[in-house]
C-alpha positions, -999 to 999 in steps of 0.1 A, spaced: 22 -54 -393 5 -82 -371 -8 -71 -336 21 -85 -311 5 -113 -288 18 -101 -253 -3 -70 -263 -36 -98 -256 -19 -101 -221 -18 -62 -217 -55 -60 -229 -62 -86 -203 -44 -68 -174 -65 -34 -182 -96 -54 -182 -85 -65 -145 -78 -31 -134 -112 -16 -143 -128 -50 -129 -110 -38 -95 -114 -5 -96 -153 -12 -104 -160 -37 -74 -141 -13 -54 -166 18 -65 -199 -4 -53 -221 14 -27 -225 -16 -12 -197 -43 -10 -184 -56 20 -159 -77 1 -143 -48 -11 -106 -43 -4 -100 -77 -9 -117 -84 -41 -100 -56 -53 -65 -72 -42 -71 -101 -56 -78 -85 -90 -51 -60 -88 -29 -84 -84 -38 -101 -111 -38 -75 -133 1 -67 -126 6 -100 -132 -9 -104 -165 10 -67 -172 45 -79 -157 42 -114 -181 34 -89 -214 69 -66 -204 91 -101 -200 77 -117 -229 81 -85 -251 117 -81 -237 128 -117 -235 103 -138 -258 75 -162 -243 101 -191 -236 112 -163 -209 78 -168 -181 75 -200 -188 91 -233 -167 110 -260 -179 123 -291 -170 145 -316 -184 130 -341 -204 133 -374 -185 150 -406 -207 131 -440 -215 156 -449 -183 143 -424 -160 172 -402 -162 171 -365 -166 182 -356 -204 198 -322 -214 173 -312 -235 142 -294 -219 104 -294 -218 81 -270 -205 64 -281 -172 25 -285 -177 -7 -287 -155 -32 -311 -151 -50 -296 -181 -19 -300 -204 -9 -266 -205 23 -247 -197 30 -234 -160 45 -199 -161 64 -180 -133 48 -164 -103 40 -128 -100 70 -122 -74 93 -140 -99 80 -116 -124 86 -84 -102 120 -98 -94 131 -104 -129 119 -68 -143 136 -49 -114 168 -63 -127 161 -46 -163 187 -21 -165 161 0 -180 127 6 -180 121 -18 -151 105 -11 -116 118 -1 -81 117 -11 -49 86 13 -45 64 -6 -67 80 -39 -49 71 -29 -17 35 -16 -31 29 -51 -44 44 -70 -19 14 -50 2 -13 -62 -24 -6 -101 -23 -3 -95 22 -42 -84 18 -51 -110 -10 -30 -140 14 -54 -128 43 -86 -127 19 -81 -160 5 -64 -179 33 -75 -160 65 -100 -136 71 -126 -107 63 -100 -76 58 -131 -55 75 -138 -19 77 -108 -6 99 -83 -11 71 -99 4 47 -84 44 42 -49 25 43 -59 0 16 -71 28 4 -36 44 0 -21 20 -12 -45 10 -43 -44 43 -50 -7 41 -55 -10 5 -72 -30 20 -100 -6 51 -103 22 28 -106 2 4 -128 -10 33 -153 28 45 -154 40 11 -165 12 6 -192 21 41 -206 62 35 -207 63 -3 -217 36 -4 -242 23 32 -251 -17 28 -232 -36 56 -225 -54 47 -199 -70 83 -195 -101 72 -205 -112 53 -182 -118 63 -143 -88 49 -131 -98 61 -91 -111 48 -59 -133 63 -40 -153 44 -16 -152 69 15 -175 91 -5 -198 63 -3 -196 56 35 -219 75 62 -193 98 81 -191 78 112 -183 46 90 -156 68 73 -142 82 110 -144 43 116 -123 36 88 -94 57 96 -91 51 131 -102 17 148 -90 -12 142 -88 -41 169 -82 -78 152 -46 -88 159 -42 -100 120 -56 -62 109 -28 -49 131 -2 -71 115 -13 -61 83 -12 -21 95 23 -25 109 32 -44 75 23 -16 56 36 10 78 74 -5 73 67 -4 34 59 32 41 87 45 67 114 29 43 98 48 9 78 76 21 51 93 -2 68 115 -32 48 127 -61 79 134 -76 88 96 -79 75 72 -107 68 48 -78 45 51 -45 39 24 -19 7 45 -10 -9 79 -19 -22 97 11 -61 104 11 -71 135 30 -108 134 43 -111 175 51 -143 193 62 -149 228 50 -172 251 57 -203 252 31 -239 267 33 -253 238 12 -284 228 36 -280 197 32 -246 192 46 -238 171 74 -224 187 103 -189 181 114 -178 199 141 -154 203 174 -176 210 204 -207 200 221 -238 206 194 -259 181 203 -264 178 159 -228 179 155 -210 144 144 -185 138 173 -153 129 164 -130 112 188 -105 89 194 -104 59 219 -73 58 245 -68 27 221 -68 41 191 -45 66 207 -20 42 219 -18 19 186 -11 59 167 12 73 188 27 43 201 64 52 208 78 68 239 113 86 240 129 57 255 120 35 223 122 63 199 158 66 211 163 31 208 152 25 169 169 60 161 200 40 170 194 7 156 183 29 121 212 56 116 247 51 119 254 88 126 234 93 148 237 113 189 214 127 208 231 158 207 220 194 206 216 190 167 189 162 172 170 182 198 168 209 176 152 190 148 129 172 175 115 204 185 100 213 150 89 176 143 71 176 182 51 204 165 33 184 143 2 163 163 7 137 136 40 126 146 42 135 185 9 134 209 13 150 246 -7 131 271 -18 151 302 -23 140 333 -56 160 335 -62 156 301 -93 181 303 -76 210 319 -44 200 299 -26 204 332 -2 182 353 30 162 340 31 159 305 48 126 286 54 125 247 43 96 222 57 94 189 40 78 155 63 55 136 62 79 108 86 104 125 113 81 114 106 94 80 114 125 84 144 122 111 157 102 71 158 136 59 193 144 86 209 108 94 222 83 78 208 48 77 224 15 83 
């Protein structure tokens, strides 16, 4: 039995993947998170095109128009449309996503949507914009990490890939000198890189990391330090060694993660939930979530002596877990 010719498309989408995934591995590339947008994209493109023309035929990505009469008048019959080379125009990649999530089977969620939907953001501000630049880069990070989970899923399901022998990973911290990688998770300044940081951090409130699901909008990378006696470690370290890597965060960078005060937590609690009071119940639940520093930071008024009035700030990402008690909207 003859090879099926959307499987070409598949081969082609694989080949797009590893060309990502190997730009993105480079010691040295400042290019990186958007090249490898830009050709992740493409390759879920190329993979979305090989499901819809497997399920539905080729006529199915392709556009047509009606053929137009010696008078100029449309006729019913239909042509593909063509570009300036003579060949047939095919649908977009969001018209491809759209058109698979209405499968009734076998199709993609609103994970993977929001996941890709994340991937053409960076590729718009790489092609039409600007240098993406070294802030963004553990929450690009996250979410190519996901895109390739997602990606590897699909290509197993629709067309029975293995793609376990290749090194389908990122990994472009362990490449970075730790104050770049320190740099990486924390500081970012440019207005369009915080755009971009809020735009992903609504994809992520809305489908919050589950290993569980099929789909991910982002995988979370962990940079930990543990203790080793290897001599040629790099020290990491709270305190004042004078050899010791400092590691500390701007009143800034503070503000832009913990940017919420009670007041506007209160506020988008009850714009999100349509059960929800600040009630006994809800204070209870705020008093476990305040333990963890990544969702509520106290700010001292003598922050060295961690005396004086103390005032609460609240990350975004608490709203992902208050999901877990009310209901939304």
């Amino acid at each position: 039995m003859p090879r099926p010719k959307y499987m070409n498309l598949v081969d082609k989408s694989v080949d797009a993947a590893l060309a990502a995934i190997e730009i993105y591995n480079k010691p040295s590339f400042r290019y990186r998170e958007e090249s490898f947008a830009i050709l992740m994209l493409n390759a879920w493109e190329l993979l979305l095109k090989a499901k819809i023309v497997k399920s539905e035929g080729r006529r199915a990505i392709e556009i047509w128009k009606p053929k137009t009469r010696k008078d100029g008048t449309p006729s019913k019959h239909h042509e593909p449309m063509t570009n300036r080379s003579g060949n047939a125009l095919t649908i977009g990649v969001r018209a491809c996503w759209g058109r698979i999530h209405a499968y009734p089977t076998d199709g993609i969620d609103s994970r993977c949507i929001s996941n890709l939907e994340i991937l053409m953001e960076i590729r718009d501000i790489a092609v039409h914009l600007s240098h993406v630049g070294l802030g963004l880069g553990k929450r690009i990070q996250e979410v190519g990490t996901a895109s390739l989970k997602n990606f590897s899923h699909c290509s197993e399901v629709w067309f029975g890939a293995d793609l376990s022998q290749y090194n389908f990973f990122l990994m472009p911290l362990a490449f970075q000198s730790p104050s770049e990688a320190i740099t990486s998770i924390f500081k970012e300044s440019r207005p369009e890189a915080k755009r971009l940081l809020e735009f992903i951090a609504e994809r992520e409130i809305k489908h919050p990391m589950d290993e569980k699901q099929d789909f991910n909008v982002c995988m979370e990378v962990e940079v930990r330090f543990v203790k080793t006696k290897d001599p040629a470690a790099i020290i990491v370290q709270q305190g004042t060694a004078e050899d010791a890597i400092k590691i500390a965060l701007t009143e800034e960078e503070m503000q832009e993660r913990w940017r919420w005060n009670y007041p506007t937590l209160l506020q988008r609690a009850r714009k999100r939930y349509s059960d929800f009071l600040q009630n006994a119940i809800f204070h209870g639940i705020m008093a476990e979530l305040e333990k963890d520093e990544n969702l509520c930071r106290r700010r001292y008024l003598d922050p060295t002596t961690k005396s004086g009035t103390v005032k609460k700030f609240y990350s975004p990402n608490i709203l992902a877990e208050l999901d877990k008690h009310y209901t939304k909207n």
